[in-house]
N, C-alpha and C positions, 0 to 999 in steps of 0.2 A: 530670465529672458535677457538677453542680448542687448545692449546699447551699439548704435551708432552715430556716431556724430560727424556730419556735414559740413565743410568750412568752405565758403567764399572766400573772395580774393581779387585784388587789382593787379593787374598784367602788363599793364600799356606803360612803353617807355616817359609818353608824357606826363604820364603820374610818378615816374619816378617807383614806379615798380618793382616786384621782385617775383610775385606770385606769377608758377603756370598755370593752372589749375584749380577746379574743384575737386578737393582734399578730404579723401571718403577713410576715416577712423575706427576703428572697434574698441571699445570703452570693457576692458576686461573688469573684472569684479572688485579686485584692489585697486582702480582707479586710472590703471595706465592705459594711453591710448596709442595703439597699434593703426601705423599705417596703412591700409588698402589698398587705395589708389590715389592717383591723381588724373582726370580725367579733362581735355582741353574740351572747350565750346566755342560758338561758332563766331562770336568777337569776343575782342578782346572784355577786362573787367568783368568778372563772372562773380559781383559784387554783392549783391541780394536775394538767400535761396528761400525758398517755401516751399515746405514738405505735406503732400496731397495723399495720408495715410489710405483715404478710400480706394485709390486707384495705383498705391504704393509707385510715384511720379514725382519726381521733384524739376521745380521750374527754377531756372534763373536768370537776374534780371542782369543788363550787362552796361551797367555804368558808365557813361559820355557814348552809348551807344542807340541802336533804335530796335532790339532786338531780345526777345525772351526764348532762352532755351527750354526744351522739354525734356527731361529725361526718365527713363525708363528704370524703377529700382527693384532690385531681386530683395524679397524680404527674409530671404537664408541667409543671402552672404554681406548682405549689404552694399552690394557692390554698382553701380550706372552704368547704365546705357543707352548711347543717343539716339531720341525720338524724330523731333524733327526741331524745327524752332518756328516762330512767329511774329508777326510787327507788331509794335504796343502803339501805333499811332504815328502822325506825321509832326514833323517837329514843326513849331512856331514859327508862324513868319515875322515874326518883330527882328529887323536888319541890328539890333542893338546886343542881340542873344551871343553868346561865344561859340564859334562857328565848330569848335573842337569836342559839342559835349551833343551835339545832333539833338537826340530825344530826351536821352538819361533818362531812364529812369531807374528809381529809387529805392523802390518798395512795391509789395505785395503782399496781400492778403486773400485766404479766401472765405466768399460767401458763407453763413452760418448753415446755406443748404447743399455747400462744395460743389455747386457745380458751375459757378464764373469763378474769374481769377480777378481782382479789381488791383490796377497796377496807379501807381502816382509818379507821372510824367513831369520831372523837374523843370526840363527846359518847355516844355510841351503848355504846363499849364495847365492839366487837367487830369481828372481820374478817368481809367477809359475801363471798358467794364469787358472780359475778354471769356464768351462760354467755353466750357469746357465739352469736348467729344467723346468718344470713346478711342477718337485716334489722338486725340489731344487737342489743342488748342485752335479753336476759332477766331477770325480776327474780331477786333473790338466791334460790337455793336456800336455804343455811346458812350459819347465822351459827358464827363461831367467838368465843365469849363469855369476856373477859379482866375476873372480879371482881378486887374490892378482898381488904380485907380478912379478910373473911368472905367466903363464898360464898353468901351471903343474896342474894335478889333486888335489894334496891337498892343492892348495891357497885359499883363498876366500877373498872377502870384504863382510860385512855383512850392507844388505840394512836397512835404518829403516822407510822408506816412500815410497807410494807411492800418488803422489798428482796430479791430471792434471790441468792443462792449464784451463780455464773460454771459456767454448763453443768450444773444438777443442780436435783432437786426440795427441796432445802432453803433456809427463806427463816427473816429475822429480824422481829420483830418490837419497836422499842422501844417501851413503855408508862408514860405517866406517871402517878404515883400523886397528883394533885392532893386537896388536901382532903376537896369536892364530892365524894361516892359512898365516900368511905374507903380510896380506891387505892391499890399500891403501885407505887413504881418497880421496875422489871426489865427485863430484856432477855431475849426469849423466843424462842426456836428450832422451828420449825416444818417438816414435811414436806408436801409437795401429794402424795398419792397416793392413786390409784382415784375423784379427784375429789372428795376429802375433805381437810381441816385438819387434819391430825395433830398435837397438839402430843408433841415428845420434851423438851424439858428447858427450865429458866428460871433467871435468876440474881437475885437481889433485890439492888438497888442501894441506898445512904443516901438515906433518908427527905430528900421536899424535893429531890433532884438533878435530877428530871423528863429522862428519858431520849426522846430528841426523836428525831434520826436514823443510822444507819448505815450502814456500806460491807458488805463481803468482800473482801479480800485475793484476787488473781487467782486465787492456789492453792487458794484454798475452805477454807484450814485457820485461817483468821483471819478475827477480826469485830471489825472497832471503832466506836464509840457516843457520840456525842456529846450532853451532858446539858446542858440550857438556863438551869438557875439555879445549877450547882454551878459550870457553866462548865469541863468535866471532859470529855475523850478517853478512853475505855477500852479495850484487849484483851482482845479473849477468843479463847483455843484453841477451835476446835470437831472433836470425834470424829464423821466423818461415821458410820463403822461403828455406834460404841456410839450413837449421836445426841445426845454432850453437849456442853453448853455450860463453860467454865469461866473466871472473871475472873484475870486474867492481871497488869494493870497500869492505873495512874491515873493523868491528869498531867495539867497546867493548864493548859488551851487561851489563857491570856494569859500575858503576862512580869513577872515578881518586882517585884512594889511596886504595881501595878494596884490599886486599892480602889475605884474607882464601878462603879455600875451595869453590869453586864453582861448579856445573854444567847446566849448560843451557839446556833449557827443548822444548821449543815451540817457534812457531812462527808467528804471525798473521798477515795478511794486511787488514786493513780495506774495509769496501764494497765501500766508496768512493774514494779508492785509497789514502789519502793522509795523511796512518797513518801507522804505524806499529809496535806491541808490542811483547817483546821477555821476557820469562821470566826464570827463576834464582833460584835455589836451593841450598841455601847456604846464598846467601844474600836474599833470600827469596822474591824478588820483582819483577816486571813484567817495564820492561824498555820500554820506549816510543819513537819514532822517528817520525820528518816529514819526508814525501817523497817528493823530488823535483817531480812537476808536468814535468818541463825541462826533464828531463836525468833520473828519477828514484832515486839518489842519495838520501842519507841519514844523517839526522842532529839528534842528540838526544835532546831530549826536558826534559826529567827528570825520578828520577825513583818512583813506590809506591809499599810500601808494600802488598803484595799479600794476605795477611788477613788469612796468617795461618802458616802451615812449609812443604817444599818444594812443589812447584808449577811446579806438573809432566804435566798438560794438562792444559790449555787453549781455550777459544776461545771467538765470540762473537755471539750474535743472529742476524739472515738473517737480520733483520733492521740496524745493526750496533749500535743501540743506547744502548744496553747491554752489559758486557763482564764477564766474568765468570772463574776463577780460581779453577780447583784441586785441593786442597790442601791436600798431600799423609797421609802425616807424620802427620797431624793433626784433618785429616778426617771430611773435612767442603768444603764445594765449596761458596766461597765469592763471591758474588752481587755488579758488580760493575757500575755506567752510563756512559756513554761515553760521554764526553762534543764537541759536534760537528763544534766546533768555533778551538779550540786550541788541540782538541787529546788525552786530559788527562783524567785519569780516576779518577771517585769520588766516593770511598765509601758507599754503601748504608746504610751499617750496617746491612744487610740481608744475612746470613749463615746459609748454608742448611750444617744438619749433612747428613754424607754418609760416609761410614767406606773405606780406602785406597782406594780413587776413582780415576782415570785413564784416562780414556776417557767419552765424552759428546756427545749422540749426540740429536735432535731434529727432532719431525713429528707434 
């Protein structure tokens, strides 16, 4: 069977750009990936894709913009074509927000029943919940509204994931509490049911950590969270039953002595649970950790250089014996094997060029 793989990408001069396009690949059997297309959408930052295998569709979301594209995929060639596009919501009216990033949003997921798209509105402040057609996307029903500080009208936390749970209706949500709007960081636990946003429980994180993204642990009983300025992996237990969340454990997604510039980017668990890698912009490397099969806990094992400069995405192939690197600022996505004994990642020496790429995904 055929692989394809999908690449996002940032476009807009004021990001300091490179990327056209969504960057459509064919993943031949020894590993090399053959260009298809590059295909433009309807604003710029075509930075966050999600691949909707039921109605072979993939959507994306268009970063410092207010708009999600639809696209139409042929499951022969791999190849898009455009649908139409849709509004993911109106941006915030807090006058403190930067007027350059409109809605942004950041991230998408879909429902465990695929038929909403649930989108995390950065500057918006909320998850908006967007059915899906048969022609494609409907506008948001309901927004699920994550304030600041107050529950005043113009607080907000600004979400930057949404991820679910491994086979179930519960998903996470991390939120930064940036200055602008009075936010808090947390990590917030949510239910999809009866087509509704249920929130059940939240954990508030140190002020200033800005809680960016997280996994699930294959067993559903584990969530970890990776925070962008503290530079910080978290645990947390989750009780499906009771629906809590609870912080577990902290630790430093770089190595003892590290003092410049960081920000922490992604965060993976492996498919056999007993791995998990967080990676790093600035020191430029993707940090490795065992997972207690006990408790979940986490030990670092060591760090590798991510094979380029800053390592915005992440992730690995449905096998796990692959893992795959962004690299923004260098505009390469590094090839990496996964050594399935000890964790660790080894270098293939295989870099796909791709101009500011973002997001990965695979069909």
């Amino acid at each position: 069977m055929t692989t394809y793989a999908y690449v996002g990408c940032r476009t807009s001069a004021w990001r300091g750009a490179r990327g056209k396009g969504i960057e459509v690949f064919r993943i031949t059997d020894s590993g090399v990936w053959e260009r298809l297309q590059c295909i433009a959408s309807i604003q710029d930052n075509p930075s966050w894709l999600t691949i909707d295998i039921k109605r072979n569709r993939l959507y994306a979301l268009h970063g410092d913009g207010d708009r999600v594209g639809v696209f139409k995929r042929d499951p022969a060639t791999g190849l898009l074509g455009w649908l139409h596009d849709q509004t993911t919501g109106p941006r915030h009216p807090n006058p403190d927000l930067d007027p350059n990033r409109k809605n942004n949003p950041v991230s998408a997921s879909l429902t465990p029943d695929m038929n909403t798209l649930l989108i995390a509105n950065h500057e918006g402040g909320n998850v908006a919940a967007l059915p899906i057609s048969d022609e494609g996307l409907l506008p948001p029903v309901h927004y699920a509204k994550i304030p600041g500080h107050t529950h005043a009208a113009m607080t907000l936390s600004r979400p930057h994931e949404v991820v679910f749970a491994p086979d179930g209706p519960l998903f996470a949500v991390p939120a930064q509490g940036r200055p602008a709007g009075k936010g808090i960081d947390m990590m917030r636990l949510y239910r999809w049911e009866h087509n509704q946003i249920c929130l059940l429980d939240e954990v508030r994180l140190p002020t200033g950590s800005w809680p960016r993204h997280a996994d699930f642990h294959p067993n559903g009983r584990w969530l970890y969270g990776i925070s962008e300025l503290s530079g910080t992996v978290t645990a947390f237990d989750i009780d499906a039953i009771k629906g809590t969340l609870s912080l577990k454990q902290t630790l430093s997604t770089l190595p003892e002595g590290y003092t410049q510039r960081n920000d922490a980017s992604e965060v993976e668990v492996h498919p056999s649970g007993r791995f998990l890698y967080a990676a790093n912009r600035g020191h430029d490397s993707i940090a490795v950790f065992e997972i207690s099969q006990y408790d979940g806990g986490l030990s670092p094992i060591g760090w590798v250089p991510c094979g380029g400069k800053t390592p915005r995405f992440t992730t690995l192939s449905p096998d796990g014996r692959t893992f795959y690197s962004a690299n923004e600022d260098s505009d390469n996505i590094q090839v990496f094997n996964v050594d399935s004994t000890t964790g660790m990642l080894l270098d293939t020496g295989i870099s796909i060029t791709s101009a500011s790429p973002t997001c990965i995904c695979f069909a």
